[in-house]
Every structure is written in structure tokens, then in C-alpha cells.
C-alpha positions as CSV (number, residue, x, y, z in Angstrom):
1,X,0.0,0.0,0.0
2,X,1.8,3.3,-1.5
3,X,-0.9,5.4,-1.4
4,X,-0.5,8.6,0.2
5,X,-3.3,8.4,1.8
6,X,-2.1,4.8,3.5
7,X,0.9,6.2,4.3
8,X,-0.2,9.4,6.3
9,X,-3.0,7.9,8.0
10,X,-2.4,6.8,11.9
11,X,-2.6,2.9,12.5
12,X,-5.1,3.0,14.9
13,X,-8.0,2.8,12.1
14,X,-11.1,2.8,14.7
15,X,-13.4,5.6,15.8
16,X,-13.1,5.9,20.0
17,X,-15.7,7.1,22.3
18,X,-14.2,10.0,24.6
19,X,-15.0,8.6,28.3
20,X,-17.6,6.7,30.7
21,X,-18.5,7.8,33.8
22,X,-19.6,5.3,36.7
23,X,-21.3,7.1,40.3
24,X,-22.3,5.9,43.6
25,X,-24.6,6.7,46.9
26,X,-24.7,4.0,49.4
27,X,-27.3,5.4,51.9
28,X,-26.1,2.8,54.0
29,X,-22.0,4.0,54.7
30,X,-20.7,1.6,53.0
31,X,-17.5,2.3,50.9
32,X,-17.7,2.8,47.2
33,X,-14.3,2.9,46.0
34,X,-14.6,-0.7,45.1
35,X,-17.4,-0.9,43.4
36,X,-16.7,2.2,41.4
37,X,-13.0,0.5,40.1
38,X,-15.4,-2.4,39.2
39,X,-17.8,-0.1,37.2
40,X,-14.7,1.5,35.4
41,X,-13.6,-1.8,34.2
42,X,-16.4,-2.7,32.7
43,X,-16.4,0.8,30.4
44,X,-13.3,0.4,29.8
45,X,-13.6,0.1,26.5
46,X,-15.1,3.7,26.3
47,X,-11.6,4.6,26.9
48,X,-8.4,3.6,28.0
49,X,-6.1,6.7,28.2
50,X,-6.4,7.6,31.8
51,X,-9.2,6.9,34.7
52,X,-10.0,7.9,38.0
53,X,-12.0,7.8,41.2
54,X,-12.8,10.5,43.7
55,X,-15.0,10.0,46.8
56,X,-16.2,11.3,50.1
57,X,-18.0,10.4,53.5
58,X,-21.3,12.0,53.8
59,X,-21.3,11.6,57.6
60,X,-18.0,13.9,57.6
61,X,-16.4,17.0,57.3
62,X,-17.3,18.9,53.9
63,X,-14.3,19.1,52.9
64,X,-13.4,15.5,52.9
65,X,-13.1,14.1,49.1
66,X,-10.3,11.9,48.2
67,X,-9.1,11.3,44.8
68,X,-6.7,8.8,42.5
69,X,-6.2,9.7,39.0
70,X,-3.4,8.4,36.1
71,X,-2.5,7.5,32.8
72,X,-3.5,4.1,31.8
73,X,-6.2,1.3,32.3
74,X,-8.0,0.9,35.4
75,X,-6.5,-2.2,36.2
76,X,-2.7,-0.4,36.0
77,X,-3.7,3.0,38.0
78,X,-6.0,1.0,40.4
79,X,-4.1,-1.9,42.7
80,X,-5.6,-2.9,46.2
81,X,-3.5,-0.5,48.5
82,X,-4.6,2.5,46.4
83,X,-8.3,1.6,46.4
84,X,-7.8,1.1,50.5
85,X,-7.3,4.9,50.9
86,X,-10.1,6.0,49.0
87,X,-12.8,5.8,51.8
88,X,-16.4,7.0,51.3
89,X,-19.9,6.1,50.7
90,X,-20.2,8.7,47.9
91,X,-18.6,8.9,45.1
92,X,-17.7,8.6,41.0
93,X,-15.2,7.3,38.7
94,X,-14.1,7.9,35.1
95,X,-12.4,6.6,31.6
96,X,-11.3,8.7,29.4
97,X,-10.1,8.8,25.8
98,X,-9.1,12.5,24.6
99,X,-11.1,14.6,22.2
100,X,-10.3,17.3,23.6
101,X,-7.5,18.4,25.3
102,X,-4.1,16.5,25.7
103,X,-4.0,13.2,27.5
104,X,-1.7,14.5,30.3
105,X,-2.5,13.8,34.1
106,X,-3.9,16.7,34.5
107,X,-6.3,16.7,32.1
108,X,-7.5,12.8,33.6
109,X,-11.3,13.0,35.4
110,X,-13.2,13.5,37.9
111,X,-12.3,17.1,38.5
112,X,-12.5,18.2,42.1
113,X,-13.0,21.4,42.9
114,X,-13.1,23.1,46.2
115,X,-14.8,26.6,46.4
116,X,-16.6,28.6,49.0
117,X,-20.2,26.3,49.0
118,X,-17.7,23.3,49.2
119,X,-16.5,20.7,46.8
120,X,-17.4,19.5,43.9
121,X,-16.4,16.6,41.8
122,X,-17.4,15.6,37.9
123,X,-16.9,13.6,35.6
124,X,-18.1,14.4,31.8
125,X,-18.7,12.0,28.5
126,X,-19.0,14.1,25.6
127,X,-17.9,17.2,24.0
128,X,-19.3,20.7,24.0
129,X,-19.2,22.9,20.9
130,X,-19.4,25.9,23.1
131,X,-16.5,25.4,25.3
132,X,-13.8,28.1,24.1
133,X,-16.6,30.9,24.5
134,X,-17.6,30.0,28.0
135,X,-14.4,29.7,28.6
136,X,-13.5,33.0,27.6
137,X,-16.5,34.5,29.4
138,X,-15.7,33.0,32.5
139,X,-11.7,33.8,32.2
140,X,-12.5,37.8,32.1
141,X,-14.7,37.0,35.4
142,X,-11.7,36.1,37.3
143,X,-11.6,32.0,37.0
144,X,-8.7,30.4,36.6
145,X,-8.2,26.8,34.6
146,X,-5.8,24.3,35.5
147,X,-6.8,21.9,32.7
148,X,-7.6,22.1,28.8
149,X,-10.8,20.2,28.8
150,X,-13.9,20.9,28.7
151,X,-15.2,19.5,31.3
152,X,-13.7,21.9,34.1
153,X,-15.7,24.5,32.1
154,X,-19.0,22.5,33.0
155,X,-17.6,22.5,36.7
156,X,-16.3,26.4,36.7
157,X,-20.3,27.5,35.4
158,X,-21.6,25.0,38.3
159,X,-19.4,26.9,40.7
160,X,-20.3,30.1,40.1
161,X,-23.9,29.8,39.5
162,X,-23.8,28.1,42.7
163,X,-23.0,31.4,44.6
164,X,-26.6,32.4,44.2
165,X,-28.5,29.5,43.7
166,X,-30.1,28.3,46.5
167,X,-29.0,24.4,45.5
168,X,-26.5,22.7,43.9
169,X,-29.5,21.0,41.8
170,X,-30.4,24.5,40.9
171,X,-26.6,25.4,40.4
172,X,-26.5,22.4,38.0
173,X,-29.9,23.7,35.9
174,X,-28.7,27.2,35.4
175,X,-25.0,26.1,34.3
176,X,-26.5,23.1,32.0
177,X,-28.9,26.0,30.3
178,X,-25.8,27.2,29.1
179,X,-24.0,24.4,27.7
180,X,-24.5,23.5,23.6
181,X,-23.0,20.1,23.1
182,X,-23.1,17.0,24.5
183,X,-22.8,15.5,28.2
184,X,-23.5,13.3,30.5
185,X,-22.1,14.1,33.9
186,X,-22.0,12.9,36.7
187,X,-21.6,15.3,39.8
188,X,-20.7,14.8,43.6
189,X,-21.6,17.9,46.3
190,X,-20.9,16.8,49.7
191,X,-24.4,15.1,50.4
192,X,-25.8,14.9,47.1
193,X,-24.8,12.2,43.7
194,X,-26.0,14.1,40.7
195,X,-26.4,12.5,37.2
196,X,-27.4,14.7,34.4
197,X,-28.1,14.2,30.4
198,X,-28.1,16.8,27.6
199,X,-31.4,17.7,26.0
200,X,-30.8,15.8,22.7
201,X,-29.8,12.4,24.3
202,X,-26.8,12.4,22.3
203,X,-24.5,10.7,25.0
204,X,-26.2,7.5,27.3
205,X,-26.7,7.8,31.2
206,X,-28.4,5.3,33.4
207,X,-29.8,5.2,37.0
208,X,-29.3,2.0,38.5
209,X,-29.7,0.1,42.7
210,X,-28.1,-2.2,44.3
211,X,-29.6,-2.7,48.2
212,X,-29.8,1.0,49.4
213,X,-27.2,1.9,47.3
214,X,-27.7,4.2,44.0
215,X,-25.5,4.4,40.9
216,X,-25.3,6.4,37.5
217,X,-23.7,4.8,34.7
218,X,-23.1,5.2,30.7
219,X,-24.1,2.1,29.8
220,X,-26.1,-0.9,32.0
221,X,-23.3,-3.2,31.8
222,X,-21.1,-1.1,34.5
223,X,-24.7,-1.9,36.8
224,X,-24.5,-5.6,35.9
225,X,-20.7,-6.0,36.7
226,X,-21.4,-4.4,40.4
227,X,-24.3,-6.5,41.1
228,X,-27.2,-3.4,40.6
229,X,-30.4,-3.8,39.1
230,X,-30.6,-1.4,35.6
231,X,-33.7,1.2,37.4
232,X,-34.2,3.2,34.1
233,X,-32.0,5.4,31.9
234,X,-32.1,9.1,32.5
235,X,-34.1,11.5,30.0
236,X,-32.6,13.5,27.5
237,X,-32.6,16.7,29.5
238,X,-32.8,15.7,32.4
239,X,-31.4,16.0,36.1
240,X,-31.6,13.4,38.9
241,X,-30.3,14.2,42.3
242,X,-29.4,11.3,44.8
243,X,-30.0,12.2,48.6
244,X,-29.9,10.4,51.9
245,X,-33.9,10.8,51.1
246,X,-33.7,9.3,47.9
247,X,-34.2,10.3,44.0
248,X,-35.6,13.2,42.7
249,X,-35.9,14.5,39.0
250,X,-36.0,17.6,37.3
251,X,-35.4,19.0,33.6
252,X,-33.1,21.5,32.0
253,X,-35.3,22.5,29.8
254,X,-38.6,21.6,27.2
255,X,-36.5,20.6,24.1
256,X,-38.6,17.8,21.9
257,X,-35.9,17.4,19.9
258,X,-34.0,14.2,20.2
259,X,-30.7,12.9,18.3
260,X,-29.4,10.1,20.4
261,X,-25.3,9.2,18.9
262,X,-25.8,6.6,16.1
263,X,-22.2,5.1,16.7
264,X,-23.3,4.2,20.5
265,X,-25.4,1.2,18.9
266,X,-23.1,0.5,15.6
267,X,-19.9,0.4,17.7
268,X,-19.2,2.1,21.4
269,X,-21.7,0.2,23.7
270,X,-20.8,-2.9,24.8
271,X,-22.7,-5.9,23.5
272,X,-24.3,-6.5,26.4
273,X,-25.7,-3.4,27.1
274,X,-29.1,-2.1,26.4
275,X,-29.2,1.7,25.6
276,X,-32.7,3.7,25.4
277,X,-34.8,0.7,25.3
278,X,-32.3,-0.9,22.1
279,X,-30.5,-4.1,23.0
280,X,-26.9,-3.6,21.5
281,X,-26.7,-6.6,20.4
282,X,-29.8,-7.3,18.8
283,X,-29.4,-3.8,16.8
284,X,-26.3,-4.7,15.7
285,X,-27.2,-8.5,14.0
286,X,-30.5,-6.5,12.7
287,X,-27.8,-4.0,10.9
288,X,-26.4,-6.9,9.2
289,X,-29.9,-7.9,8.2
290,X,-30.4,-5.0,6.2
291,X,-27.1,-4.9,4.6
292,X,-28.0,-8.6,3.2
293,X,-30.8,-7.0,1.6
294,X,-28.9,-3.9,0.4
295,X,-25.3,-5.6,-0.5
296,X,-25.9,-9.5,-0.7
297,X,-22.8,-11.2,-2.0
298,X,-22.3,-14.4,-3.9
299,X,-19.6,-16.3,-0.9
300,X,-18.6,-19.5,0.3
301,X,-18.5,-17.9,4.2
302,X,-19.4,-14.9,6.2
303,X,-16.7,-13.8,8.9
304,X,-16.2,-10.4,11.5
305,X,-13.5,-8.6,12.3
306,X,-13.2,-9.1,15.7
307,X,-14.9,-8.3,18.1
308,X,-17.1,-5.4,16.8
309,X,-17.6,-6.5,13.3
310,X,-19.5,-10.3,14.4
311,X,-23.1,-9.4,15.3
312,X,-23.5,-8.0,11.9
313,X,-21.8,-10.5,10.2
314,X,-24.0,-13.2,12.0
315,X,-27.1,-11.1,10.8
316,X,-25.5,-11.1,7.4
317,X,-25.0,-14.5,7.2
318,X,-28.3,-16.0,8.5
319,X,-30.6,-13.0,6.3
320,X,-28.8,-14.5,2.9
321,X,-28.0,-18.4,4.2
322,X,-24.7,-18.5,4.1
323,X,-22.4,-20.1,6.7
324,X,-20.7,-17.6,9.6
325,X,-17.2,-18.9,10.2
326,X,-14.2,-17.4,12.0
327,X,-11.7,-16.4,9.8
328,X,-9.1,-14.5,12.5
329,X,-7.5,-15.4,15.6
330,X,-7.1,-12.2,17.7
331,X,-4.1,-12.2,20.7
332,X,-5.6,-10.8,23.4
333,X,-2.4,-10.4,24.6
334,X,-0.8,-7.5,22.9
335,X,0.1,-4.4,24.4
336,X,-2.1,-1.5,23.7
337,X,1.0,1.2,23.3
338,X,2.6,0.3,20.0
339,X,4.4,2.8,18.3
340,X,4.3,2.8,14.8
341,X,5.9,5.4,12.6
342,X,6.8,3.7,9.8
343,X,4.2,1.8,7.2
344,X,5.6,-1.3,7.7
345,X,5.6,-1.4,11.8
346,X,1.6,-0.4,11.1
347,X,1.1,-3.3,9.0
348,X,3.1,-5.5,11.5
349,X,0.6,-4.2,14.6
350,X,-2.4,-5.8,12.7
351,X,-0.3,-9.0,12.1
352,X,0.7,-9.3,15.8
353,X,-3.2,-8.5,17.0
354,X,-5.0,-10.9,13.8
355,X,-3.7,-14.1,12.1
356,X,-5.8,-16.2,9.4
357,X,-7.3,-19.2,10.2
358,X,-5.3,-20.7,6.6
359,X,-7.4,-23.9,6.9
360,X,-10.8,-21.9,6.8
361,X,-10.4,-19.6,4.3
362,X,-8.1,-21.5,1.6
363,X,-10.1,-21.9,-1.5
364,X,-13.1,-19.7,-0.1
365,X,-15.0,-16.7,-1.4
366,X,-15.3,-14.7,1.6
367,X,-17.3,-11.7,2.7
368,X,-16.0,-9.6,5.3
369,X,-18.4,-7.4,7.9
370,X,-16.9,-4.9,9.9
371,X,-18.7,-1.9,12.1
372,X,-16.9,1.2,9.6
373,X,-13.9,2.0,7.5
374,X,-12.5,5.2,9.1
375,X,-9.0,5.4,7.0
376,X,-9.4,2.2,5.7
377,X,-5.6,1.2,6.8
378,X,-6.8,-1.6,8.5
379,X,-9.3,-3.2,6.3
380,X,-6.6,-3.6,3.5
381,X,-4.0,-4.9,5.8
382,X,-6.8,-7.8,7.0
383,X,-7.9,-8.4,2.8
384,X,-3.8,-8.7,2.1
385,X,-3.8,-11.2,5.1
386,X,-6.8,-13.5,4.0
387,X,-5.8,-13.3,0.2
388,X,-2.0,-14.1,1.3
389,X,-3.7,-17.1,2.8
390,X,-5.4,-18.7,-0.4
391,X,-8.9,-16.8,-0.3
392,X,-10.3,-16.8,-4.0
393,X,-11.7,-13.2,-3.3
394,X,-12.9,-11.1,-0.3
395,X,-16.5,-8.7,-0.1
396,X,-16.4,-6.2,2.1
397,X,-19.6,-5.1,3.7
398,X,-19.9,-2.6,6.1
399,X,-22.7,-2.4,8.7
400,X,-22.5,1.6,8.9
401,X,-23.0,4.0,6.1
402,X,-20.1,5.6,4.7
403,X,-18.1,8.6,7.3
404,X,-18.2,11.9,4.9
405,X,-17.7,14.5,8.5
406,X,-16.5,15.2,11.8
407,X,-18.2,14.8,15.0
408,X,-18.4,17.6,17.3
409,X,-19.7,15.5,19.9
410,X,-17.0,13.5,21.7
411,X,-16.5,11.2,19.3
412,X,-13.1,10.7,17.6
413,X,-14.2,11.1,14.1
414,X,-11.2,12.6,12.2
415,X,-11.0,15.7,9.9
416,X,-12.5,15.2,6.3
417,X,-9.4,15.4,5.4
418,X,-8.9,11.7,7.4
419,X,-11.8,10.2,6.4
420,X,-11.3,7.6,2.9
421,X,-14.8,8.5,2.1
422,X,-14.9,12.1,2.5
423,X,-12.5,12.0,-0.4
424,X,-12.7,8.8,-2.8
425,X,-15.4,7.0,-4.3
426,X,-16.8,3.9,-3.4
427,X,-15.1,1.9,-6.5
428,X,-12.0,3.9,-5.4
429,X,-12.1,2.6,-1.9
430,X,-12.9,-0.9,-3.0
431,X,-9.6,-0.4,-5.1
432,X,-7.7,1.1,-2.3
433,X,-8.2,-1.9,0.1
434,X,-8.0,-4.6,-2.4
435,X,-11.3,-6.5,-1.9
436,X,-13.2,-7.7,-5.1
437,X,-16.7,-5.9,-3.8
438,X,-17.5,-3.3,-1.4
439,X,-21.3,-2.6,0.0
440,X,-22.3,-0.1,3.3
441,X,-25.8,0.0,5.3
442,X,-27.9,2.6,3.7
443,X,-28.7,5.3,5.7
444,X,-32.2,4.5,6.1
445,X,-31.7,1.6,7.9
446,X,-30.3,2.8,10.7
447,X,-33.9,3.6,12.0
448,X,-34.5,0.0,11.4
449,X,-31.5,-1.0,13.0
450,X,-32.7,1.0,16.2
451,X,-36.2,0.6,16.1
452,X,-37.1,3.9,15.2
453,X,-34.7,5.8,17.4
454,X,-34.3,9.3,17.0
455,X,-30.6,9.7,15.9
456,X,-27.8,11.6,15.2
457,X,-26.3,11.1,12.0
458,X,-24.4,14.1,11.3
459,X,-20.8,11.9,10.7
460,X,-22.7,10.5,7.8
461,X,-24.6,13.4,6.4
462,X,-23.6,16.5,7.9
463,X,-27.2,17.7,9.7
464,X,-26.1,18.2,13.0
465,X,-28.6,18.7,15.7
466,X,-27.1,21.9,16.9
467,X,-25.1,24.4,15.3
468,X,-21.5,23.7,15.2
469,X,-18.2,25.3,15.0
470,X,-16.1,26.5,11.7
471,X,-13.3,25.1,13.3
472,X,-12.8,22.2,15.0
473,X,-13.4,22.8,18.8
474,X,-10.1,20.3,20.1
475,X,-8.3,22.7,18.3
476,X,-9.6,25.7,20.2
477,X,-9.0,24.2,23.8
478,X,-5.3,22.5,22.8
């Protein structure tokens, strides 16, 4: 692969979600800090740049939050000894892949921030599109920033609104008013857990109990992993306070308009989780469904790239009768950090992560379902690797419609610039990567694939729900 566009693209050819965000009241005393490492590990794969945990003992001092936060999975910034001084029955945790701002320490969540009401902590999934101008605005009010994320904007507003509100819940509305983007946060006050979700729905939040025990998570799973029962998920819009008297709701404002992220149910949620009433994993084997019916292929075997591309290729497979197979054997032991400068060391990474199953695919016609092509770097390395091992031809069918724009949002969609589709035909792609056919979901049948979900789809067709920036917004804050 000498194409220019090969060569200048990063290896890493997937689209990442920015964070999770995990939070817990136990009425009761008990500590949290366990169970909140535990809910982090199960959203781990929302992202794995840094994490962290901050709590506090409602029965104590105001001033009593204790925090760990670092660079690296939960299971590396998280052993036993430093989970034994994090003691409180309130508290949340985050992961975080950056969108916006550098992945530095600092920049790692929850933020904590003492002020003259108290502390507060939060932690933030998403990205807002008005950041740099309530930044500025609250910069020539006196506030200082120790971070370049957005997120300690949310918590600066919260502050200072909080000076005349007469509650944090209150402090939490009037800042939220404010904020054009999208979030789900997750906020601590020293006797209240506060979950809140931006009017469009575009990032997931849930509400969820264990005992007398109350927890906000992105996705159901994190409630599964901790032993909770999944309560509900939290309303676009809305705000749900946690109190030693239980939970109480309220709204930010009367916006009908809903666009829930697209990419939460074609890729980011884990397969177990349900989001908004959609089973993930069901929505995904109905994507593959409909891209039968829109792309069939004439094949010997249907295989996924692992893990995200299988549900759709199972989907695939059963809609036009043709055999699902496994194709690749993916290490599960490789080390996430790889540094690859070169072409060559790119190409390598896929071959140390995937190898072909020779004996399956030798002498097959094979079609190939993954979740997106992004750059399509990896795609043509995985077609190279299954032709290289005697496969007669490979069709490519992708269970997404093409990416022609950026996300605003928190998700890690790349410039148009980035983005194979944004700039090449679909015969030019199919070219580019080597495979013998190439077919995408149509865009209509995402609502199918959801059940009628309102979504965004502004990655794939540029209508976004809000009005965005010229510029990109990372750009702004870094």
C-alpha cells in the first residue's frame, strides 16, 4: 500500500468514544471505591487513556473528598492499596479517551473542585461545541483553569452559578442552560450524587440500585458488573439528584428534539448493554440484516472482524444463508501502546493482534463485515492477510454507512481530510483496500437498525442537531 493516503494515515484505524463515567450513593455508609473501580472496568472500553476515582464520606467533614487519578487502564492505575485509601460512601469514577484536550494527568477526570459552597467533583462523557466561548466568558470573570478540557468549564459554570442558587441542583440547571453540546455528567456535592443528560440524548446515562445503594452509569453493563439492578436510563434533558432521602428529578429545559449518537449502537456500547430501550446486540445482528438485503454477495463464508464486526456478520449470514465462520484469531495479549511510525511497523501491529485461520479460508469466497472503514488502513491490511492465505476473493460489507464529516460530539471522528470517504469514491475505496466488492448500510436503515430511534447522523450526512463550530473545537481548547 503506497498510497499517500495509506501512508499518512495513523494505525489506529477505529473511531473511539471519549469517556464513561460510573457514580455511587450507598445510603447505607458503606465504601464505594470498590465498586466504582469495578464499574470502570467494565467501560473500559469507552476509553483507556487515563481513569479515576474520587470519593467522600457524607457523615464527615465537607471538605473530605479523596481522589486517584493516572495515565493508563484501570487495572494499571487501580491496585488494592490505592483503592484502601479512598474511603467514602459517595462517590464517582471515570475513563477517558481525549477529544479534547491532551492526555496529560492533568487533564485525567473526575475534576474536584473546592470553592466557598464546598467541593465538587465531575466527571463528563462528551464534548461541548461551546467550550472556548464559556471559557472566555468565564476567564475575564476572574476564573482560573488548570486543565484544557472541557469539562472543568461544566464544573467552573456549576461553581459560580452556585453562589446564588439556593441548591446545587439548581446550580447544575442554570450552568447546564448554558452548555451547547453534548454530556453526560456525573456530579458529587458533599451530600448529594448528581447525574445529568443533555437535552438531545446524544451521550447514554443510566440510573441504577443495588440494596440502598444508588448508581449512575453510561451504559447498563457497569450496573451488571457491580451487582445493581438497571432502574431506568435518565431522560434527554434531564437532572436526577441522589439524597440520603432518595431520588428526585428535574429537567433542564422543554426541548422535543431528540438525536441520540448513532455510533453508541453501531460500535461504542458494549454488547451486552441495552441503551434507550435498544438491546446492542440485537441492533447490531439487525444491521447486518439490512445490509444482506442492500449488499448481498455471492460467498462461500461470512466472517467479523473481531470483536465489533461479528453481530453484523452473524445477521448477514443468517438473512442471505450462508455459513458464519471465524476467519481470524485475535491475541488478546498485545500491548495497547505500539508505536508505529513507519508503514511497515503499522502493518506488523495488525499482524501481531489478527492471524488467518489458513485452513478456513483456503479456496473460499469470503465476505468480510466490519462496524466502519475510518482510513481504511486496517481493512486492506486484514484483505492482504486473507488473500495471502489462499482466499479466492474477499467482499467487504460494512454495517455503517459511509463517514463523509466530523463529530463535534465527543467522538473521535477525524477531519474530512482523514476520512477515505470524505475523499474517494466507493469503486476507489474498494480499489484502495484490495477487496473484489465493497457494499455499506444505507442510511435508512439505521432507523430500522434501532427501532425507530431518534438519531444523530451528522458523521454521515452532515445535519447536526445543533449548530457547530467552523473550526474544529479540540483545536480551540489545545
Amino acid at each position: 500500500m503506497n498510497d499517500p493516503f495509506f501512508n499518512n494515515a495513523p494505525s489506529d484505524d477505529k473511531l473511539r468514544e471519549e469517556c464513561g463515567v460510573f457514580g455511587i450513593y450507598d445510603l447505607d455508609g458503606g465504601e464505594t471505591a470498590e465498586t466504582i473501580c469495578c464499574g470502570l472496568i467494565a467501560l473500559q472500553h469507552r476509553g483507556q487513556e487515563s481513569c479515576g476515582i474520587a470519593v467522600s464520606d457524607t457523615s464527615g467533614p465537607r471538605r473530605n473528598t479523596c481522589f486517584h487519578k493516572g495515565l493508563g487502564l484501570v487495572s494499571e492505575v487501580f491496585k488494592s492499596e490505592t483503592l484502601s485509601k479512598l474511603r467514602g460512601n459517595l462517590g464517582i469514577g471515570h475513563v477517558r479517551y481525549a477529544t479534547s484536550g491532551s492526555t496529560t494527568v492533568e487533564n485525567a477526570q473526575p475534576l474536584v473542585l473546592n470553592y466557598v459552597k464546598g467541593t465538587i467533583t465531575l466527571a463528563h462523557n462528551g464534548n461541548l461545541v461551546n467550550a472556548a466561548a464559556l471559557r472566555r466568558e468565564l476567564e475575564y470573570t476572574g476564573a482560573i483553569f488548570h486543565t484544557t478540557v472541557d469539562s472543568e468549564v461544566i464544573a467552573c459554570q456549576i461553581a459560580r452559578e452556585r453562589l446564588t442558587a439556593s441548591t446545587v441542583e439548581e446550580a447544575v440547571r442554570r450552568a447546564a442552560s448554558k452548555l451547547k453540546g453534548a454530556y453526560a455528567l456525573v456530579i458529587t456535592s458533599p451530600r448529594k450524587l448528581i447525574g445529568v443528560r443533555d437535552p438531545y440524548g446524544l451521550k447514554p446515562l443510566c440510573l441504577g440500585r443495588r440494596k440502598n445503594a444508588w448508581i449512575l452509569a453510561s451504559e447498563n453493563c457497569a450496573l451488571s458488573s457491580v451487582g445493581a439492578e438497571f432502574v431506568r436510563d435518565i431522560l434527554p434533558g434531564e437532572i436526577v439528584t441522589v439524597t440520603k432521602d432518595g431520588v428526585s428529578s428535574s429537567f433542564i429545559s422543554s426541548l422535543g428534539t431528540k438525536a441520540h449518537c448513532a455510533f453508541e449502537y453501531i460500535y461504542f456500547a458494549r454488547l451486552d448493554s441495552t441503551i434507550d430501550g435498544v438491546t446492542i446486540c440485537e441492533a447490531r445482528t439487525r444491521a447486518g440484516t439490512c445490509l444482506a438485503k442492500a449488499c448481498p454477495a455471492d460467498a462461500d463464508l461470512v466472517a467479523g472482524v473481531p470483536e465489533s464486526g461479528v453481530p453484523a456478520a452473524q445477521g448477514y449470514a443468517k438473512a442471505l444463508g450462508i455459513p458464519f465462520g471465524t476467519v481470524f484469531y485475535k491475541n488478546s495479549y498485545v500491548g495497547r501502546t505500539f508505536i508505529k511510525p513507519s508503514q511497515s511497523e503499522r502493518e506488523n501491529s495488525v499482524r501481531l493482534k489478527l492471524s488467518v485461520l489458513k485452513s478456513v479460508v483456503e479456496g473460499k469466497r469470503i465476505v468480510l463485515v466490519d462496524d466502519s472503514i475510518v482510513r481504511g488502513t486496517t481493512m486492506a491490511n486484514l484483505i492482504s492477510m486473507l488473500k495471502q492465505a489462499g482466499a479466492r476473493s474477499v467482499h467487504v460489507r460494512i454495517s455503517s454507512p459511509p463517514f463523509l464529516y466530523p463529530c463535534y460530539f465527543g467522538t473521535d471522528v477525524p477531519t474530512e481530510g482523514q476520512l477515505i470517504a470524505s475523499s474517494h469514491s466507493r469503486e476507489e475505496i474498494c480499489r484502495m483496500i484490495g477487496a473484489d466488492s465493497l457494499g455499506y448500510l444505507p442510511i435508512e436503515s439505521l432507523s430500522e437498525m434501532t427501532g425507530g430511534l431518534p438519531l444523530c447522523l451528522a458523521c454521515f450526512d452532515g445535519h447536526y442537531p445543533m449548530g457547530v463550530p467552523k473550526e474544529n473545537i479540540r483545536n480551540i481548547l489545545e
